[in-house]
C-alpha positions in Angstrom: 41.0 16.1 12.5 40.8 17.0 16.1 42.7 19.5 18.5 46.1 18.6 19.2 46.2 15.8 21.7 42.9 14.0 20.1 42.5 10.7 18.8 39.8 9.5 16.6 38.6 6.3 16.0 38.6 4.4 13.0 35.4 4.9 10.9 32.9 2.5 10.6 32.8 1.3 6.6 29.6 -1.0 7.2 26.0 0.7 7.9 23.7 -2.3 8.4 25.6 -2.7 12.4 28.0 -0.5 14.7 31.4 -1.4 15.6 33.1 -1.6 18.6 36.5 0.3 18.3 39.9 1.0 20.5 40.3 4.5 21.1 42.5 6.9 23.2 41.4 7.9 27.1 40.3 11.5 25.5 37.8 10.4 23.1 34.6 11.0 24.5 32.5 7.9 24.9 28.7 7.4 26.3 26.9 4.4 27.1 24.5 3.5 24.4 22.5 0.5 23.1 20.9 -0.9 20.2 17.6 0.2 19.9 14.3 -1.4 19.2 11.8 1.3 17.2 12.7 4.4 19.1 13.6 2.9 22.3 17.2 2.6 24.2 17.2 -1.3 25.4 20.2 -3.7 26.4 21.5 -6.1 24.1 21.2 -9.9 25.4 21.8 -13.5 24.5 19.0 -14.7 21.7 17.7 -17.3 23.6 16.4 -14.1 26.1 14.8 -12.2 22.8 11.8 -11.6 21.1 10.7 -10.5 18.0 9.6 -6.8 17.6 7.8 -5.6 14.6 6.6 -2.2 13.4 4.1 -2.3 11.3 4.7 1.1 9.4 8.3 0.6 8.5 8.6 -3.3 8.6 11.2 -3.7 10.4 11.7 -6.5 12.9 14.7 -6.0 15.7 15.4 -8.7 18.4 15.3 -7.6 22.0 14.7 -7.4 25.5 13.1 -5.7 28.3 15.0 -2.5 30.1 16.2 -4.8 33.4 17.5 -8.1 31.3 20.9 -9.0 30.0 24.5 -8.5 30.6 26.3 -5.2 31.0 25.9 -2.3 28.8 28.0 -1.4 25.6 29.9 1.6 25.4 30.3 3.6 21.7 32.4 6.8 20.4 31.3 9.5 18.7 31.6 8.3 15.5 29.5 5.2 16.5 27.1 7.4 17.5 26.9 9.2 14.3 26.1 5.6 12.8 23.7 4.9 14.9 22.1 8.5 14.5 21.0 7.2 10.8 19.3 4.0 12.1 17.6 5.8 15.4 16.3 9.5 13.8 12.9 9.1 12.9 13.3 11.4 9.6 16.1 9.2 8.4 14.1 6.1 8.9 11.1 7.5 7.2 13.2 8.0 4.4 13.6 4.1 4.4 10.5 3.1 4.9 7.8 5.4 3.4 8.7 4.3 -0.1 5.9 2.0 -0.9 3.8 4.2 -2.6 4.4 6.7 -4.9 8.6 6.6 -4.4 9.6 6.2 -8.3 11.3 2.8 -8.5 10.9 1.5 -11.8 11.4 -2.0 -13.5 13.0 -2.8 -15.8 14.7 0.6 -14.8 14.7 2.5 -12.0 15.2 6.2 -10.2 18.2 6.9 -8.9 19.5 7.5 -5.6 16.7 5.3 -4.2 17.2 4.2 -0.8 20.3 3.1 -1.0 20.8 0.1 -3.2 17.0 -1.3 -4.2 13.9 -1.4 -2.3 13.9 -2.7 1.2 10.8 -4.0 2.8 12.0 -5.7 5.5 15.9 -5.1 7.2 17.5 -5.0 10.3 16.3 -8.6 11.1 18.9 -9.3 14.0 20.4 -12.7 15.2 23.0 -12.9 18.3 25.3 -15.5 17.8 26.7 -15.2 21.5 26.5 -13.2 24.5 26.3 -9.4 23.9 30.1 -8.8 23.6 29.8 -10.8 20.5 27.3 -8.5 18.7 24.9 -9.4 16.0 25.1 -12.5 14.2 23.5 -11.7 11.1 21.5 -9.3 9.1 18.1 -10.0 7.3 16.9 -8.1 4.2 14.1 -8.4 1.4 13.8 -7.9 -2.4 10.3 -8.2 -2.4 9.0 -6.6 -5.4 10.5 -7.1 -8.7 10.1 -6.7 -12.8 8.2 -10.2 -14.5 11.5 -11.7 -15.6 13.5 -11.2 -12.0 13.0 -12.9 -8.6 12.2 -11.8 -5.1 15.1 -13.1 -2.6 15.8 -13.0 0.9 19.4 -11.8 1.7 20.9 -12.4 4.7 24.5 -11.2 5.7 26.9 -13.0 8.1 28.6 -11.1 10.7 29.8 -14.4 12.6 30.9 -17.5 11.1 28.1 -19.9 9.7 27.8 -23.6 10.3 24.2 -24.3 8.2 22.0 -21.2 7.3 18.6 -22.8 6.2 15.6 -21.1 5.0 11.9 -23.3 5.6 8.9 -20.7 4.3 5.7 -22.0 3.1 4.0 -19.2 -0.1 0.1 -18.5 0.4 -0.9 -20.9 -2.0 0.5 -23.7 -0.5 4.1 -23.8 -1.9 6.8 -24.6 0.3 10.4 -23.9 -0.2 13.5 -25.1 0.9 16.7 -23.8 0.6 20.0 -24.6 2.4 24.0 -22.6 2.0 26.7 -24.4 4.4 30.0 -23.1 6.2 30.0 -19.5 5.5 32.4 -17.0 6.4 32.2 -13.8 8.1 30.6 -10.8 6.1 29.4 -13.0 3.6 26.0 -12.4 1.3 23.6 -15.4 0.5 20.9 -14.7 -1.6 18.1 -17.1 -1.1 15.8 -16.4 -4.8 12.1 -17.4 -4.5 10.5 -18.6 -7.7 7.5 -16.7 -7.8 4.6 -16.3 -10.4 2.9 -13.1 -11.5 1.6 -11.2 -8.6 1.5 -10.9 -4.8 2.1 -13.5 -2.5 2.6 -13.9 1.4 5.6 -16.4 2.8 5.3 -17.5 6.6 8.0 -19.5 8.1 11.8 -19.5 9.7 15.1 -18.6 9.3 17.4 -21.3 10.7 21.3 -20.4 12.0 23.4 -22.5 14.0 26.7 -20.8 14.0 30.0 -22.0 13.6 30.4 -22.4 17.8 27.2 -23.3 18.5 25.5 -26.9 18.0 21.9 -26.1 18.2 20.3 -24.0 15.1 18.6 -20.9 16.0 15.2 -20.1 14.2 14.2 -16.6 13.0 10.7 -16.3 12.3 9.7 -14.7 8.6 6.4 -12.8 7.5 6.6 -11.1 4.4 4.8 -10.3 1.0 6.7 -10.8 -2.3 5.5 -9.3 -5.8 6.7 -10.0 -9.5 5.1 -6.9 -11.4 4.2 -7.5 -15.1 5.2 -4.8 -17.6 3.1 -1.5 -17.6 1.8 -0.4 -20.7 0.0 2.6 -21.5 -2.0 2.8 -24.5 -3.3 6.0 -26.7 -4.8 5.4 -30.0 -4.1 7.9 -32.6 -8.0 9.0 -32.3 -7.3 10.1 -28.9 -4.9 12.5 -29.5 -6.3 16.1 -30.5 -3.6 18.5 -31.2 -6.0 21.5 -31.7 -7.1 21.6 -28.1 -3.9 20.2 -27.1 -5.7 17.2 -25.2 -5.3 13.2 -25.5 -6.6 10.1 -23.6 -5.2 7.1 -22.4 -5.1 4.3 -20.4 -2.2 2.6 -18.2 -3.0 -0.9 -17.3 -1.6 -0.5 -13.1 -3.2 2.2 -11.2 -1.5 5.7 -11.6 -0.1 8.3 -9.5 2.2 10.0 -12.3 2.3 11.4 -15.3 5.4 13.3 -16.5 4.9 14.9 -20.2 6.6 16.6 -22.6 5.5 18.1 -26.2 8.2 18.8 -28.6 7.7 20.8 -31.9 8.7 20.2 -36.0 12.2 22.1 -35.2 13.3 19.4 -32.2 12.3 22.5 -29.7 10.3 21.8 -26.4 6.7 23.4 -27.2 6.2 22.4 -23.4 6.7 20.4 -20.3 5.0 18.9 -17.2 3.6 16.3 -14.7 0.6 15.5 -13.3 0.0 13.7 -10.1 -3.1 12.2 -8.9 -4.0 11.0 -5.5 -5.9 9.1 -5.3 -4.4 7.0 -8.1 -6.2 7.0 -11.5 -7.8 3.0 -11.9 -5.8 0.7 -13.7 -7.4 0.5 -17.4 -9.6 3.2 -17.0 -9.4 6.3 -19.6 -8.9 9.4 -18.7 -7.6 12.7 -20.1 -4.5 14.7 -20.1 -4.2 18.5 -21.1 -1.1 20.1 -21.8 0.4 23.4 -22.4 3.2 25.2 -23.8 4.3 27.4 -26.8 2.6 27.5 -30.0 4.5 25.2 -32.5 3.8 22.0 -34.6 3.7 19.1 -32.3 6.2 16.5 -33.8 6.7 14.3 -30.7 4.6 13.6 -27.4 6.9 11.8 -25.0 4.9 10.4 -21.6 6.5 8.5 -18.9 3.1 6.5 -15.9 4.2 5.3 -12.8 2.2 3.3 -10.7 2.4 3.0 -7.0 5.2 0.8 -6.6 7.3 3.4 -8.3 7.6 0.9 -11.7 7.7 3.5 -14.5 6.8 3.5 -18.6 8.3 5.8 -21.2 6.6 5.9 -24.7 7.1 8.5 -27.6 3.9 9.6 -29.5 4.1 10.9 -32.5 0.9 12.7 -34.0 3.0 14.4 -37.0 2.5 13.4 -40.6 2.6 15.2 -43.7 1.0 14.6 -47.0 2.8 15.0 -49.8 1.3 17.0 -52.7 1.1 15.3 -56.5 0.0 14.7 -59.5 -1.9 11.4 -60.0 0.1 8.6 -61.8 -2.5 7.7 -64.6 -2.3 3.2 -65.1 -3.8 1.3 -67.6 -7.1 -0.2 -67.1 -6.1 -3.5 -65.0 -2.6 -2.9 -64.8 -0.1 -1.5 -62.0 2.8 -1.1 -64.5 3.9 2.4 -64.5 4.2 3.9 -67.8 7.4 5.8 -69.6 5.4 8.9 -69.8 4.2 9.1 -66.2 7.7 8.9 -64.6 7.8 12.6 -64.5 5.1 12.8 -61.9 7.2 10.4 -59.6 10.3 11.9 -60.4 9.0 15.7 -59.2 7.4 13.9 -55.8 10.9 12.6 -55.5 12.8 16.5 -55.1 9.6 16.7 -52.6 9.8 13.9 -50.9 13.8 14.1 -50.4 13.8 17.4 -48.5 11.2 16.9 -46.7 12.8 13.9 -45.4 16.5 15.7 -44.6 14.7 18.1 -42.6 12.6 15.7 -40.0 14.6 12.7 -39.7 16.6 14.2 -37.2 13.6 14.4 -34.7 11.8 11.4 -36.0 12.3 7.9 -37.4 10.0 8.9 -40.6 8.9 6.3 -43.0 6.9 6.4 -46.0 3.5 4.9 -46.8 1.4 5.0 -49.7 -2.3 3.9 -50.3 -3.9 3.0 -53.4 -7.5 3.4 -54.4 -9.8 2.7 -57.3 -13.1 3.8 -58.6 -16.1 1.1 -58.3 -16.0 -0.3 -61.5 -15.4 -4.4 -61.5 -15.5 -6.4 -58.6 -14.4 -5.1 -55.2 -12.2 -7.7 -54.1 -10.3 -7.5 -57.6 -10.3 -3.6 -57.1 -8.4 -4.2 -53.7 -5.9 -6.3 -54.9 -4.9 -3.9 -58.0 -4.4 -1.0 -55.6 -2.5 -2.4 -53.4 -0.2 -3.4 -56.2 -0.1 0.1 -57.9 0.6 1.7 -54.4 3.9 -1.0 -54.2 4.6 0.2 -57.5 4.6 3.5 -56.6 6.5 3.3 -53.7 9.5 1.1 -55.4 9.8 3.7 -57.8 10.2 6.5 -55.4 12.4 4.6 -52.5 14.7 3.5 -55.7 15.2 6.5 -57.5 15.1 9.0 -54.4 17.3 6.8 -52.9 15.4 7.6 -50.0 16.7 4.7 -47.2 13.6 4.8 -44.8 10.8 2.1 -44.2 8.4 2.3 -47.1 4.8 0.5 -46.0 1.7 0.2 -48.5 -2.0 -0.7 -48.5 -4.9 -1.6 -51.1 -8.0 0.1 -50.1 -10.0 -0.2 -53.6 -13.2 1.4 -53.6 -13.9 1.4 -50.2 -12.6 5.0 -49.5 -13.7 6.7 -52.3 -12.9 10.6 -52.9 -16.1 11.2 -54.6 -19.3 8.7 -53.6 -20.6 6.8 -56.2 -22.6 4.5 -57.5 -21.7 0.8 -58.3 -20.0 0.4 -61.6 -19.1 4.2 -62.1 -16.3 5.2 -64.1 -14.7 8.3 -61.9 -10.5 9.2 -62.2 -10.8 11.4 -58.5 -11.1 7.8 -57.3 -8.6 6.2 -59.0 -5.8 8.0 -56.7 -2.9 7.1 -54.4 -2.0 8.7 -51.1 1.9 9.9 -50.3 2.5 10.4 -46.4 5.6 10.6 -44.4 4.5 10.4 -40.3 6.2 7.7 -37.7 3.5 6.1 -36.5 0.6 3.8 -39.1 -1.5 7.2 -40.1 -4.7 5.2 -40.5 -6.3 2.1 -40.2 -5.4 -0.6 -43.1 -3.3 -4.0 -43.9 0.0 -2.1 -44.2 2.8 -4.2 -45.2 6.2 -4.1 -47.0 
């Protein structure tokens, strides 16, 4: 609303161009033109214009020299309030200084970034008459996506469209063709560029020849297009040392983030942070990562790398097991048959093994594993076999009468972990043992299966 008397114009939906509008004899006008980097220059004809481009923001405007073209445009207020966001230098910093550590990710991605994806190269500007007629159409990138997506070029008609053709050749040698015909006004192609894994250059034109025009008119393209595979981080449960609160890992792109966060055996946050690193940590190379917080049980480490396209990875560590106290079931010599008179044992790991469960598998996806061993008497192959049968023994019993409904995974060892060293051949019952665990993630090495 203005003071009594005042008209406004109509606002201006559209950011990508400025509109020319009607408005009463008191609105304010001032003569203003479109603008090539930070400069005020005339708008002209293409046939008088050139291609400008800045390097640092990628932008490439079409335009002329102070003294050339037709008369200048006049815009209101409110057009000048548009054209503040594409002429202040802050705002198109904003746009444009988002190649490097800016958090885009893909498969996902930050919010509120730069307006609707990442835009390497826009403004691109055809006239598709004299100046009156304003630009033609509008130019914009996709250039870096996820591996299962593809990089386009977009281009948005402000005019009407007899043949829009796109000729670019890729660095290794590919050359693409593509072709849309008898577009309307304000209407989005999307011209999508099958690409490989990686980085690649395209060189060539952009071909319009407008609805009242008979000859095509050719925009000249240089741009670099990447499909980025997923980043993975890996820690192996070696790395991890929860007494000095320290682990290692590596991410496979180079790094500029880390964002952490330790949670405890209650659900509570033991402590939070990030770490940034410039210049970015080497892709595949180890390093460490301290953290900090409240004392507490560390149940859950939740990390989230981002590399310097702003592609992100989440993964949830979980360090936490528990060993569950019991007295050995005692099997007959070759058999994994679990005798009437051992049941007891099982059944009072059971009570154990059921709250333990009710308490943590609200933080945790828990599941149970249990390893057999034997002593060293027979042959070791033969003594692998039988303990991995007595361990699935074992755990059928316990999932079945506990009722227990959580993954249940077991492994033979035989006698190559033994409790008490040995000699071959050497009857010892500390050796003949099982091992109960609840944790989330494998707690040691082995052939764990169902």
């Amino acid at each position: 609303m203005g003071p009594p008397g005042t008209s406004w114009p109509r606002p201006v939906k559209k950011m990508g161009f400025v509109r020319k509008h009607k408005a009463s004899p008191q609105s304010q006008r001032l003569q203003l033109q479109p603008s090539v980097g930070r400069k005020m220059v005339s708008s002209v004809a293409p046939a008088a214009t050139k291609p400008v481009k800045t390097k640092a923001s990628g932008y490439v405007h079409w335009s002329s020299s102070l003294n050339s073209g037709p008369p200048r445009r006049s815009y209101s207020l409110r057009d000048l309030a548009m054209m503040h966001w594409l002429l202040d230098p802050s705002s198109r910093a904003m746009s444009s200084g988002h190649h490097g550590s800016l958090e885009i990710p893909g498969p996902q991605r930050y919010r509120g970034a730069m307006m609707r994806r990442l835009l390497w190269v826009f403004g691109c500007l055809l006239f598709a008459g004299p100046a009156a007629a304003g630009p033609g159409v509008y130019v914009d990138l996709n250039p870096v996506v996820p591996l299962g997506k593809k990089p386009s070029v977009n281009v948005v008609t402000k005019e009407r469209v007899r043949t829009l053709r796109l000729h670019i050749v890729r660095s290794d040698g590919q050359v693409i063709k593509k072709r849309k015909t008898r577009l309307i006004r304000n209407k989005r192609v999307r011209f999508y560029l099958d690409q490989p894994e990686g980085t690649f250059t395209y060189e060539g034109h952009l071909f319009v020849q407008f609805k009242k025009k008979d000859e095509e008119q050719p925009m000249p393209l240089k741009f670099e297009a990447t499909v980025q595979g997923p980043l993975d981080i890996r820690v192996a449960s070696e790395d991890i040392d929860l007494k000095n609160r320290r682990l290692h890992l590596q991410v496979s792109r180079a790094c500029v983030k880390i964002i952490w966060s330790v949670h405890g055996d209650d659900g509570k946050i033991l402590g939070k942070g990030e770490e940034n690193y410039d210049p970015p940590r080497p892709a595949h190379q180890r390093f460490a990562l301290d953290w900090h917080g409240k004392e507490g049980v560390a149940l859950k480490i939740k990390l989230k790398a981002v590399d310097t396209r702003g592609f992100f990875k989440s993964v949830a560590l979980f360090p936490w097991k528990i060993e569950i106290p019991h007295e050995e079931v005692v099997f007959a010599s070759g058999s994994h048959r679990i005798e009437k008179d051992q049941r007891p044992k099982l059944d009072e790991t059971v009570k154990k093994l059921a709250l333990i469960v009710k308490r943590y598998r609200r933080f945790a996806p828990v599941k149970l594993w249990v390893a057999g061993h034997t002593d060293t008497v027979g042959d070791a192959g033969s003594n692998k076999s039988l303990s991995r049968r007595r361990a699935r023994a074992i755990a059928d019993y316990l999932a079945r009468k506990g009722r227990l409904n959580l993954p249940v995974r077991v492994t033979g060892y035989g006698e190559s972990r033994l409790l008490v060293e040995t000699e071959d051949e050497v009857d010892e019952a500390r050796n003949r043992r099982a091992e109960y665990i609840l944790s989330v993630e494998q707690p040691m090495a082995g052939d764990w299966g169902r």
